[in-house]
N, C-alpha and C positions, 0 to 999 in steps of 0.2 A: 551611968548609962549602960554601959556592962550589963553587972546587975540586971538590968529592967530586961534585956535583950534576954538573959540568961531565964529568967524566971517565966519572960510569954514564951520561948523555946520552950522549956521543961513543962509549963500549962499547954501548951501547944500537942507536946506529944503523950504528955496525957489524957486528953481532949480525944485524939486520935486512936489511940491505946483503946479508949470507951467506945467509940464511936465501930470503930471495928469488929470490938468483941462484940456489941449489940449487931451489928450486922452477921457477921458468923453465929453469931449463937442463935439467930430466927431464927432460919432455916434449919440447923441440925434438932431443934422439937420437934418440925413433922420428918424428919430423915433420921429420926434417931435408931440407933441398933435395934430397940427394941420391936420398934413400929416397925424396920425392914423386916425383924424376924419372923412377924407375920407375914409377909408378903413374900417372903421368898422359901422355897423347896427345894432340898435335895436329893436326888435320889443314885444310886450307882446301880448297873445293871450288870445282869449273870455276868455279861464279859469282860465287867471291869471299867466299864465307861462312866464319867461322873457328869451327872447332868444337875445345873442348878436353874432355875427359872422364879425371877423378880416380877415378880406381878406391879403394872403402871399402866392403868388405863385410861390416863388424862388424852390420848387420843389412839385412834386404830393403827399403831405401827408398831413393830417391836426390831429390835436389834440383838444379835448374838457377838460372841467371839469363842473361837475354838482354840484353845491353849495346847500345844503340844512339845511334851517337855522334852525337848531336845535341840539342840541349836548348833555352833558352831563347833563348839569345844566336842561334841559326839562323830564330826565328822571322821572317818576313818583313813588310816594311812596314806597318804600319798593319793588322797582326794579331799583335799581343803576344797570349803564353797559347794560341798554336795548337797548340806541339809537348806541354803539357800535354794539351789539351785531345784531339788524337791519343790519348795514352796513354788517357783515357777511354774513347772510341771502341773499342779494341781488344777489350774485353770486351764488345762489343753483339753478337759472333755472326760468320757468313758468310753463303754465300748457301747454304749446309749448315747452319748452327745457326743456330738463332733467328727462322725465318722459319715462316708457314704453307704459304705461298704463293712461292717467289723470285719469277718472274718476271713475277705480277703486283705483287708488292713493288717490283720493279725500277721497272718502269713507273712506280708512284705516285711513289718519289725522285724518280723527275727529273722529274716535274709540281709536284711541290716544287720544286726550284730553277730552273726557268722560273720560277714565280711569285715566288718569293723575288728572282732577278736584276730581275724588274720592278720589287716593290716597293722593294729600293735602287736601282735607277734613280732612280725618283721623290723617295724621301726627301733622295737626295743633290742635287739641282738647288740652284743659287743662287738660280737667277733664274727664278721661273713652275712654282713645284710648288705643284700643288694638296690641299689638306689633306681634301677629299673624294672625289681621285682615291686618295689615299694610304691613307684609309680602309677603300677597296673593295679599293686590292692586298692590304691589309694583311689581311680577310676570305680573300681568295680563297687566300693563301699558307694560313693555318689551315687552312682545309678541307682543302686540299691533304694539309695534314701527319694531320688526323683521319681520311681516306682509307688512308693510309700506312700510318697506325698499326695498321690492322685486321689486318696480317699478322706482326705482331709476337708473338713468343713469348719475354716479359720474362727476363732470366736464366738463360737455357740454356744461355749458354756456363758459366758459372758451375754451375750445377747439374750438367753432366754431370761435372765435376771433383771436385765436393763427393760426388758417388755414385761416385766410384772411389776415393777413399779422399784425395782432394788437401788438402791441411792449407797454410794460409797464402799462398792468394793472393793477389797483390798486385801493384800496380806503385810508381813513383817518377819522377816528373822535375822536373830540378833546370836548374841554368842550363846546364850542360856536358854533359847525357845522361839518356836516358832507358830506365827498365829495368825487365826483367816478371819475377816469381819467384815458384816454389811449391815444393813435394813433394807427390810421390808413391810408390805402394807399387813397385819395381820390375817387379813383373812386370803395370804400366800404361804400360810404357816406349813400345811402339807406339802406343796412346794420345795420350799427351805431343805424339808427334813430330807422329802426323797434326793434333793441334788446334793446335796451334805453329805449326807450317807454314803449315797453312789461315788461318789468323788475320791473318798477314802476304800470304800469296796472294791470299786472295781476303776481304779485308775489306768488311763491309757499315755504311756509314755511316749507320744507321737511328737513331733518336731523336734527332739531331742537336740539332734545336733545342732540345729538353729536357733536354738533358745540358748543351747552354750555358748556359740558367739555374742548373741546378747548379753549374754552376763560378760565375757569379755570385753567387751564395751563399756559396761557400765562401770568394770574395776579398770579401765582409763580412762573414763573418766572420774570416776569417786578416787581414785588414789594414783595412779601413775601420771594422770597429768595435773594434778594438786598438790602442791609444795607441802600443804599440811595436811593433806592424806601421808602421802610419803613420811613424812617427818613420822607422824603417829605412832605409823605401823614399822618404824623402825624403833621406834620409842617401846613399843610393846613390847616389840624381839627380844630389849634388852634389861624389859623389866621382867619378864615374864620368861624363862630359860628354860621350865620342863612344864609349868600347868598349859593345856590348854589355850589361855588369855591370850597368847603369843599367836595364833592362826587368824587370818583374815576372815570375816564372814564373807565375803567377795571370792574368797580363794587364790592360792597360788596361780601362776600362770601356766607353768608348767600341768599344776593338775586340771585347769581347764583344759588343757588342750587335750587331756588323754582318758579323764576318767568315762564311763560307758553308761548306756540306758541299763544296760544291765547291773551296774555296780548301782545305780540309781533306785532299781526294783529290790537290792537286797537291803537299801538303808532305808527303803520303805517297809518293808516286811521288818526289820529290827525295828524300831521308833515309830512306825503309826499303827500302833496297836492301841484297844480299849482299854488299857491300865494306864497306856500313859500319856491320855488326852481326858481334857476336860471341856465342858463343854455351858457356857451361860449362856440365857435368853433375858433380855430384859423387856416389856413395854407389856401389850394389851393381849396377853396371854393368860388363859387359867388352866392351871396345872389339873385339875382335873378332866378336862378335853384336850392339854397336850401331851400330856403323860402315856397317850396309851400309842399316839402316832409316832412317840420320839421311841417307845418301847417297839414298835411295829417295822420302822426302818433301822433305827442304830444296833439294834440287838441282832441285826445279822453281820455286821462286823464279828470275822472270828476272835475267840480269847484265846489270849496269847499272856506269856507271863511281861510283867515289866522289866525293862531291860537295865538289867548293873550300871549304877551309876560310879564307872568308873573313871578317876581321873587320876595323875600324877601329881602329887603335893610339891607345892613351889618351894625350894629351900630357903630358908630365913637368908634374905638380904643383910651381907655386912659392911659392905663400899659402898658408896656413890657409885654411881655409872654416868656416863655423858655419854649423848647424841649430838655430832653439829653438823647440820647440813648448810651448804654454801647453796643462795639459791637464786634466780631473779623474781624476789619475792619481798613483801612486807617480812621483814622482821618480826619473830614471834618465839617466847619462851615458855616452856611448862617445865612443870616439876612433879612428880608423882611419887606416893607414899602408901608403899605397901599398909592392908588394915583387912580385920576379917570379911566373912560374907555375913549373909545378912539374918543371921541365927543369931551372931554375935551377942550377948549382952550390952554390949556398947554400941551396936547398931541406931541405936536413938539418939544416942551423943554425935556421931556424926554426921548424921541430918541437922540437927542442930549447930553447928558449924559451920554447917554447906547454908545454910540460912542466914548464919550472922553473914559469911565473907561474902555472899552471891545474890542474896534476894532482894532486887533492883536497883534502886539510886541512893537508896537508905545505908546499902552492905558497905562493910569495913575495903574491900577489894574499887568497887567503886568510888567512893569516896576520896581515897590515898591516890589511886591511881590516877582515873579520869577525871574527876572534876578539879582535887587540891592539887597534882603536882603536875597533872594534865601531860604526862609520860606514857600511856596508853589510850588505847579509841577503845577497848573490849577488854573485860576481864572477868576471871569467876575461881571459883576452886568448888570442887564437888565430889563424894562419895559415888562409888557406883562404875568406874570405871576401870575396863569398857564393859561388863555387867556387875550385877552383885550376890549371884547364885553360887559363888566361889569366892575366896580369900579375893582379894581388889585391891583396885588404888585410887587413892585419895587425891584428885588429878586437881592440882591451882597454874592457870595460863593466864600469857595476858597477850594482845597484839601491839607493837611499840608505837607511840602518835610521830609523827615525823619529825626528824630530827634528833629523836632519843632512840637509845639501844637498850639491847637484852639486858644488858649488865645492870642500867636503872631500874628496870621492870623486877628482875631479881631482886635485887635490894629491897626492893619496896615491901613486893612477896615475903621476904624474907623477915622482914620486921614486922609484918602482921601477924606473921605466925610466931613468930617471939613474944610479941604483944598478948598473943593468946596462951602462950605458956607462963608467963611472969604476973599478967595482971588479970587479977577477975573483972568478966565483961561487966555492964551495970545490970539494977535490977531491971530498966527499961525496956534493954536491948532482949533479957532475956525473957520479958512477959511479949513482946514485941515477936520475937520466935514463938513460941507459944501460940498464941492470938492467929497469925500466918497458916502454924500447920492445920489448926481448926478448918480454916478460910477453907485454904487448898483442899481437904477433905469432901466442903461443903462441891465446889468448885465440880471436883471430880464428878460428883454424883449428880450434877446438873443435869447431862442427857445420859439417855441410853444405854451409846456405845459407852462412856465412860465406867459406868456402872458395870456393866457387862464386865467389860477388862478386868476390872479391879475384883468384883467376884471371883472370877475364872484363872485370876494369876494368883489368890490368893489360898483358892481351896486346893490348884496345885504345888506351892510350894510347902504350904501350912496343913494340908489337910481341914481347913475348917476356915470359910471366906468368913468370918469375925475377926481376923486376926489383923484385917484390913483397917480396922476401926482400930484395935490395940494398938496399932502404932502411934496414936495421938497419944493416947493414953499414957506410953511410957517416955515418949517427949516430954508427955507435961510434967514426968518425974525427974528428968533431968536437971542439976544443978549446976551454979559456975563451978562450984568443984569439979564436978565430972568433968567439965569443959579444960582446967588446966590440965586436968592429971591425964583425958586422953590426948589433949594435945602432946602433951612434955612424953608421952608413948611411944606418939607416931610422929612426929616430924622431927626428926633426929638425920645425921648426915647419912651413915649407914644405912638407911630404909629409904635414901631418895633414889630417885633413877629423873636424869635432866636431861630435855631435848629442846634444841635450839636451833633457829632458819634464822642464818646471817647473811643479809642482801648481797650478793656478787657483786666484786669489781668487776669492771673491765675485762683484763688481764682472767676473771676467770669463769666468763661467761659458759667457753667450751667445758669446763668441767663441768659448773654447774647444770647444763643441759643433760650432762651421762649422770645426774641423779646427784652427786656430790655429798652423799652420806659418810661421815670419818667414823 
């Protein structure tokens, strides 16, 4: 009876295996590389701005995304959360939207940041700042800003988008880039480009102050009042000692409370220049009627050279490290394993990993964990974290099911990934990965905006959006061999760094409340 069980299992997932790859593989005959390669154009212009457009005219609307390569890890000294907090900013308007007044608008900014450079003058003193001089700047800066404010016409940039018919605007930044995207009806395509353009032209840094408390808000809530925020970004500290990786895209608190509009306008002028933005359209666009409008507004962006992409190389990890926070909180362990970025040669073999342990009810992590030993509710391991434009980690979590602890979850973890170093996966599992990354590719390319993205991050990082499709390509070259020898690489004790949320007793609720990081 075995047997019989054994053999409709194996007919079963092979059955599947076919059924799959004939659905993946329609779709990439009409989505194939070759066919996009007619349909899409690139051009760069005098100042260095890269513009691609995917021509899809199955109906009249097209979508963009604006890639700008700079994100957290560019942020400067003693203003973590600036390159977020830019992306805020950019939806406040110009000196065209959003204003009643500009140029009496103007005037009041910078009577704000006079008054604001005084009052951190004062606050920062070691030695002889007075708490009633500090008082009065701290008045006169307010006023300043309630002065300001009278010219303000709240979400106009947004409203004229939402009255042409714009669906889903939005931004995003993360530690490696920051990015703008919407849609619109194509024939708002001149539209698009003038408010596009103006945005980054002539950006008005108005609400300033009040949009930094927002972002303070938002990083208590995303992280100081989340046990697994918290946990993370202690986790990061301690995996991450000199790169970049180690800073919050939220930012410190401390440098919310201090960094300036002014410090804000110098990280715009370094990082939103035309070298180091990209720019895709995707949908009912022909590049020979947009070409001369995207040349007409974007090319008065000035040129500026691209800014050094300089960062601190993270020293080779030789210990374990541990994180244990006490919390009143689910139980939850990760483990994370230094592994390059994403240039790597083996960059494909750990997609391929992150696929067997993570991709759904099929993956090895699921399997072991939630359904057979049923010792967690959630689990995954995954490349890429917290980006993969820089050396990374190789992040596997799980959340504990009640009544089990960290110590099972590890264990379990832990012998998956031993499993993965001692024994080659099947041929199943690895035509099964294969087959997946197809799918996902098709997936992506479904709408638009996805399209859009994946061009625009790809001729950023690559120089050349093909290299979006190469990634299948060199998955599909991966072997189980690659799979033990970069496991037996990377998951070794020396390369992990572990963080752990152990539920509070009683007895230590009050600590846990002041954060309880060891």
């Amino acid at each position: 009876m075995s047997h019989l069980r054994a053999g409709l299992r194996l007919r079963a997932i092979l059955s599947f295996i076919a059924v799959f790859a004939a659905l993946a593989s329609a779709p990439l005959s009409a989505q194939d590389l070759a066919s996009l390669e007619t349909r899409t154009t690139v051009k760069k212009l005098d100042n260095g701005l890269t513009i691609l457009i995917s021509e899809r005219h199955e109906a009249p609307v097209f979508s963009f995304y604006t890639h700008v390569d700079a994100g957290s890890v560019q942020d400067p000294l003693g203003q973590t959360g600036m390159a977020h907090m830019f992306e805020h900013m950019a939806f406040k308007g110009t000196d065209k939207v959003g204003t009643t007044d500009y140029p009496a608008e103007k005037a009041a900014l910078a009577k704000v940041e006079v008054a604001y450079a005084a009052l951190q003058a004062e606050r920062r003193k070691r030695v002889g700042r007075e708490d009633a001089k500090v008082k009065s700047l701290e008045k006169d800066w307010k006023d300043a800003i309630a002065a300001a404010d009278k010219f303000v016409k709240r979400g106009e940039f947004d409203e004229i988008i939402n009255r042409n018919g714009g669906t889903g605007v939005n931004a995003s930044t993360n530690l490696d880039e920051t990015v703008y995207f919407y849609s619109l009806p194509s024939n708002r395509f001149e539209l698009w480009a003038y408010l596009e353009s103006e945005r980054f032209l002539h950006p008005v840094l108005r609400e300033f102050y009040k949009e930094r408390d927002v972002v303070q808000e938002e990083r208590r809530l995303r992280t100081d009042s989340s046990p697994i925020g918290r946990m993370i970004e202690q986790m990061l500290e301690a995996s991450f000692v000199a790169h970049g990786y180690h800073r919050p895209t939220v930012g410190w608190v401390s440098d919310l409370k201090s960094f300036s509009a002014t410090d804000a306008e110098q990280f715009f002028q370094t990082y939103y220049v035309p070298s180091n933005m990209t720019i895709a359209l995707v949908g009912d666009i022909y590049p020979a009627e947009a070409m001369p409008i995207l040349e007409k507004y974007f090319s008065r962006l000035p040129a500026r050279p691209k800014p050094l992409d300089i960062t601190t190389d993270e020293p080779k990890q030789i210990t374990e490290r541990t994180v244990v926070m006490t919390d009143r909180s689910q139980p939850f362990y990760a483990e994370g394993y230094h592994v390059p970025d994403f240039r790597d040669k083996d960059d494909a073999v750990y997609d391929a990993i992150t696929d067997l342990l993570s991709n759904g009810r099929t993956s090895r992590l699921y399997r072991t964990l939630v359904r057979d030993k049923q010792i967690s509710v959630g689990t995954a391991g995954f490349s890429g974290f917290p980006g993969d434009k820089y050396p990374h980690l190789f992040l596997l979590y799980a959340f504990t099911a009640p009544g089990h602890t960290t110590t099972e979850v590890r264990d379990a973890i832990r012998a998956e990934i031993e499993r993965l170093k001692t024994t080659d996966i099947t041929d199943e599992e690895l035509a099964m990965v294969k087959v997946r990354s197809k799918a996902a590719l098709v997936r992506s390319l479904g709408d638009n905006e996805g399209l859009a993205g994946a061009l625009a991050k790809s001729q950023a990082r690559y120089g050349d959006w093909r290299e979006y499709f190469a990634q299948v390509d060199r998955l599909d070259k991966v072997t189980k061999a690659d799979i033990r020898r970069v496991a037996n690489a990377t998951f070794t004790a020396g390369n992990r760094t572990v963080g752990i949320i152990e539920t509070a007793k009683p007895a230590e609720k009050a600590k846990a409340a002041n954060g309880g990081a060891q």
